[in-house]
C-alpha positions as a Markdown table, in Angstrom:
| # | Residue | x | y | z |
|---|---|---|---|---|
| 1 | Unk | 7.6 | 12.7 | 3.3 |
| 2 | Unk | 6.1 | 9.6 | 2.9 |
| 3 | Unk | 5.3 | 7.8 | -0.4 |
| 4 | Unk | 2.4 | 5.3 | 0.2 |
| 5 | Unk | 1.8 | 3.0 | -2.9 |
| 6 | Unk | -1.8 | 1.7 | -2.4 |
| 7 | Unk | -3.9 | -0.8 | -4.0 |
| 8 | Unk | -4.9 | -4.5 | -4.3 |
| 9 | Unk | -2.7 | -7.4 | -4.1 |
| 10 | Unk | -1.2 | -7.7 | -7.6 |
| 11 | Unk | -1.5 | -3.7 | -8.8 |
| 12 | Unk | 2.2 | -3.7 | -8.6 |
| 13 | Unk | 3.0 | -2.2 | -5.5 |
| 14 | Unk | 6.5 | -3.2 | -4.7 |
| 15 | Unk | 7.7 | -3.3 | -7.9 |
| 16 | Unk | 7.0 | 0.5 | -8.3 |
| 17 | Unk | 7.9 | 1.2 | -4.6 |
| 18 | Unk | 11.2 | -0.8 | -5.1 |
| 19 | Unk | 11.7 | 1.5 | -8.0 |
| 20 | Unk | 10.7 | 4.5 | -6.8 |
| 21 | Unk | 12.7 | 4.1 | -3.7 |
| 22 | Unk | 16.0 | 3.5 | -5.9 |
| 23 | Unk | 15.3 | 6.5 | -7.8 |
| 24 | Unk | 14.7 | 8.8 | -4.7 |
| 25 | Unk | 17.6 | 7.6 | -2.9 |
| 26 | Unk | 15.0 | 6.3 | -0.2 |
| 27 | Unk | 14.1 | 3.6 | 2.5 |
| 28 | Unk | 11.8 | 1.1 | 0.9 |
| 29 | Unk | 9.1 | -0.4 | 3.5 |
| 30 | Unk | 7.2 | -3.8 | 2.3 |
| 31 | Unk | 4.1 | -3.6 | 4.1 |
| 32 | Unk | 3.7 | -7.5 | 3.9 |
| 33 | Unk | 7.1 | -8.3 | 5.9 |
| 34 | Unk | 4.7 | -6.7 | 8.6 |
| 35 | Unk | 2.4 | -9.3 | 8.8 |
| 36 | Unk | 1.6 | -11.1 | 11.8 |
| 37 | Unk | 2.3 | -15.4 | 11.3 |
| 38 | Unk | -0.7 | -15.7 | 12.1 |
| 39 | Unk | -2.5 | -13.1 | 9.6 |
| 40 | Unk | -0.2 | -14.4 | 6.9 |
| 41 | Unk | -1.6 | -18.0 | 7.7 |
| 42 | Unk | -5.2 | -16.8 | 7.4 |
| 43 | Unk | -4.4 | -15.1 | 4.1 |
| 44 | Unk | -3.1 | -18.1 | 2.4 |
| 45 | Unk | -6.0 | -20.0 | 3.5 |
| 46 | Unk | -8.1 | -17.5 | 1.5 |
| 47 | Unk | -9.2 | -15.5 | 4.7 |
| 48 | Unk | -9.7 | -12.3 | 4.3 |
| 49 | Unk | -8.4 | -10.5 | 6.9 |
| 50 | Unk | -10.4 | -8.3 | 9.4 |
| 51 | Unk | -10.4 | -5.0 | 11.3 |
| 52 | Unk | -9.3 | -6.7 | 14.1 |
| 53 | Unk | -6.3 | -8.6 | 12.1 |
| 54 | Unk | -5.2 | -5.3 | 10.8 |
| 55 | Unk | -5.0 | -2.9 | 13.3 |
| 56 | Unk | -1.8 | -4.2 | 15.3 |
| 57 | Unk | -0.7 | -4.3 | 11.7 |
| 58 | Unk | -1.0 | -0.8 | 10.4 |
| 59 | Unk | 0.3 | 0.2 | 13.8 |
| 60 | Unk | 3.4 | -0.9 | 13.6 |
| 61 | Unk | 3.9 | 0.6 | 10.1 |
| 62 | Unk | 3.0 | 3.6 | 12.0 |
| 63 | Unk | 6.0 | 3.4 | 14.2 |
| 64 | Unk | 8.1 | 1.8 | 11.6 |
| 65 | Unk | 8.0 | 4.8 | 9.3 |
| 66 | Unk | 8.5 | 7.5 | 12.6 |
| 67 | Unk | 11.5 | 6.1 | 12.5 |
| 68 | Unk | 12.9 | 8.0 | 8.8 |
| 69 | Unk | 12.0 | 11.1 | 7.3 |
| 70 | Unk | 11.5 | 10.0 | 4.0 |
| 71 | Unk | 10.4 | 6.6 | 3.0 |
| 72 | Unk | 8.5 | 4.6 | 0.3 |
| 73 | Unk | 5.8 | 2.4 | 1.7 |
| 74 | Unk | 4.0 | -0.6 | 0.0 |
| 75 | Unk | 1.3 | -1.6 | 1.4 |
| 76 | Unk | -2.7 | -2.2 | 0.5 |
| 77 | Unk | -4.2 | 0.5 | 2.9 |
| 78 | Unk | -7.3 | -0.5 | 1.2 |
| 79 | Unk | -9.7 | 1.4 | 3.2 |
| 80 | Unk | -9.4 | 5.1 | 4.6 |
| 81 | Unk | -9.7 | 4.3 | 8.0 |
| 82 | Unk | -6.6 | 2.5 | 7.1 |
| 83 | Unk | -4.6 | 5.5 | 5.9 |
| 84 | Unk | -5.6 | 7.0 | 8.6 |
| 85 | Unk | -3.9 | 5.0 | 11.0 |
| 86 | Unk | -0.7 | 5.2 | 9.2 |
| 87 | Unk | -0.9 | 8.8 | 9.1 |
| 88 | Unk | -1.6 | 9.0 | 13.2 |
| 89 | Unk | -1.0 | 5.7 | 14.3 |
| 90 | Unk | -3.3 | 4.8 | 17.5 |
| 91 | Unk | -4.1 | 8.1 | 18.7 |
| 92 | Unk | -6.6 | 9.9 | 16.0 |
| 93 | Unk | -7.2 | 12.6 | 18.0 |
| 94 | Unk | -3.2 | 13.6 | 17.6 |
| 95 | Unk | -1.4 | 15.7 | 15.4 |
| 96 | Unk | -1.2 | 13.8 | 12.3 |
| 97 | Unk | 2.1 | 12.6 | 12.1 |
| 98 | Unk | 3.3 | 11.5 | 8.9 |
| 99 | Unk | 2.7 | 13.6 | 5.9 |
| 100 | Unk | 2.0 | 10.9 | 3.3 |
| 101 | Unk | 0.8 | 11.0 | -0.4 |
| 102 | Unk | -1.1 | 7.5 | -1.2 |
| 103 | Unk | -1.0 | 6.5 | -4.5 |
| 104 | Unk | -3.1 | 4.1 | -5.8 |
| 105 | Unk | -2.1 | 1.8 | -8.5 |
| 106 | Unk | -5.9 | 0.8 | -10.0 |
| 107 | Unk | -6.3 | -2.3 | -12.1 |
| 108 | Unk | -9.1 | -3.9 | -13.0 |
| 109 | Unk | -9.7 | -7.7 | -11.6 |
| 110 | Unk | -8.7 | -9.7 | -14.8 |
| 111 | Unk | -5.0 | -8.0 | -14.5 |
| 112 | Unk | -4.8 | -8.4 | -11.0 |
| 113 | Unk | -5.3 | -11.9 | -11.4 |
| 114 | Unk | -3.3 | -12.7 | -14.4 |
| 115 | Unk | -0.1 | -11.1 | -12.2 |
| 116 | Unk | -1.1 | -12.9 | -9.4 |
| 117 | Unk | -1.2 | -16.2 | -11.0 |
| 118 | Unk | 2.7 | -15.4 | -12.2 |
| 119 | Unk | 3.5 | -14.5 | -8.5 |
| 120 | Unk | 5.8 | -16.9 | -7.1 |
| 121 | Unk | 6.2 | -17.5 | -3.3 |
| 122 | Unk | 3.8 | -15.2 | -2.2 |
| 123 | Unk | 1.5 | -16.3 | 0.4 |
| 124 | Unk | -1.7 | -14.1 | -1.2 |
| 125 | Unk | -4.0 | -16.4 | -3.0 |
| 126 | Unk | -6.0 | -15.3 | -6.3 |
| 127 | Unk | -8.9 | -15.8 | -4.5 |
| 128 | Unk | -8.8 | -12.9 | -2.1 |
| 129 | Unk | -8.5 | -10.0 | -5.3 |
| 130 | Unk | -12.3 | -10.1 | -5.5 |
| 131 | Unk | -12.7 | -9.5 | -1.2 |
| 132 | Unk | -10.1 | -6.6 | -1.8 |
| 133 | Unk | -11.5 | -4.6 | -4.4 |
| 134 | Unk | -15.4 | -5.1 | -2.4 |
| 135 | Unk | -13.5 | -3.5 | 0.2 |
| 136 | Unk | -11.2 | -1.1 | -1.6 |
| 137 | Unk | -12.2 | 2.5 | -0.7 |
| 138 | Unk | -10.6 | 5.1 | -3.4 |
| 139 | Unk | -9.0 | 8.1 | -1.7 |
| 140 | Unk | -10.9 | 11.0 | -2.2 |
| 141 | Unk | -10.0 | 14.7 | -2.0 |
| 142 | Unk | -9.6 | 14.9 | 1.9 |
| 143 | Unk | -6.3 | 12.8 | 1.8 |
| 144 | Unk | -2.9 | 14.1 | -0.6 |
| 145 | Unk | -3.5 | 11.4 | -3.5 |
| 146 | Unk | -3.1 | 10.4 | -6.7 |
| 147 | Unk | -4.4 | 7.5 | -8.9 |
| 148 | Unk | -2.6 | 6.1 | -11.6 |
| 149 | Unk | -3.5 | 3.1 | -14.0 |
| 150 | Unk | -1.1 | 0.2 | -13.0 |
| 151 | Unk | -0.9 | -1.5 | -16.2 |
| 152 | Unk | 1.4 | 1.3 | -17.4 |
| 153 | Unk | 5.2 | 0.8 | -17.5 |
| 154 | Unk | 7.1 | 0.9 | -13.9 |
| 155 | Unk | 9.4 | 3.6 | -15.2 |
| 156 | Unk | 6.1 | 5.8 | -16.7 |
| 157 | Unk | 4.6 | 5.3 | -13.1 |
| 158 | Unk | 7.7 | 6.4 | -11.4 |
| 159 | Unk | 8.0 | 9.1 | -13.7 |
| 160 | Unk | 5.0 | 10.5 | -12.7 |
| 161 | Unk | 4.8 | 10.3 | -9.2 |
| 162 | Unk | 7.8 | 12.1 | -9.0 |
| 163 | Unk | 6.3 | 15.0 | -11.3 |
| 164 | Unk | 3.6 | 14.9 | -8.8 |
| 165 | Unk | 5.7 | 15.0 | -5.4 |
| 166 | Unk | 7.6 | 18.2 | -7.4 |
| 167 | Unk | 4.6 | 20.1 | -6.2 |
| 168 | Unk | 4.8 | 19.4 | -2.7 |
């Protein structure tokens, strides 16, 4: 299984995964160590990344994660067609091959930026939060999900995804 923390830059995504990863005895994936030079470049320039940009992207996370059975995944995923590559990489006509629960960590944009103007040695500016949550598309019932409100504690978010993966 897969645990896929989703969200905006700045919902806390590796801090929970990092957690979450510990507590499961788990392979933690940082989506953002994925990142092309170039991508990353475009990003700190307050580009917002396309389609294009992404795809090679979200591919190799594919890939990377065939590579364990269980795993805990950062990573923005933003928009379903997203998930759905990381789910059946290039080929979404296949079997879907990872079984993954995304869970979005949802904060509104005056949190998101407050944390991101803490952030240290991160090459996502402030500026892009408002281009992410235009493009942010919710899960919605057809994909395993959960959302959870990111300005709880790390250990109450932890807590309750594993309540949640219990059921699975």
């Amino acid at each position: 299984m897969i645990i896929a923390l989703i969200g905006p830059c700045g919902c806390g995504k590796t801090t929970v995964g990092l957690a979450l990863a510990r507590k499961l005895g788990w392979n933690f994936i940082d989506a953002d160590d994925y990142h092309s030079e170039e991508n990353r470049n475009k990003m700190a320039k307050s580009i917002p990344l396309d389609d294009n940009d992404r795809m090679p992207w979200l591919i190799s996370l594919h890939k990377r994660m065939s590579m364990e059975a269980n795993s805990v995944l950062a990573c923005s995923a933003l928009k379903r067609a997203y998930r759905q590559v990381l789910i059946d990489g290039a080929d979404p006509t296949g079997d879907h091959e990872h079984d993954i629960l995304f869970v979005l960590l949802s904060a509104d944009e005056n949190i998101l930026e407050q944390r991101l103007r803490h952030r240290k040695g991160h090459f996502m500016p402030v500026t892009l939060i408002a281009s992410q949550l235009a493009t942010l598309e919710p899960p919605d019932n057809t994909e395993k999900n959960m959302v959870l409100d990111a300005t709880e504690s790390c250990e109450t978010l932890v807590e309750k995804i594993l309540k949640k993966i219990d059921f699975f």
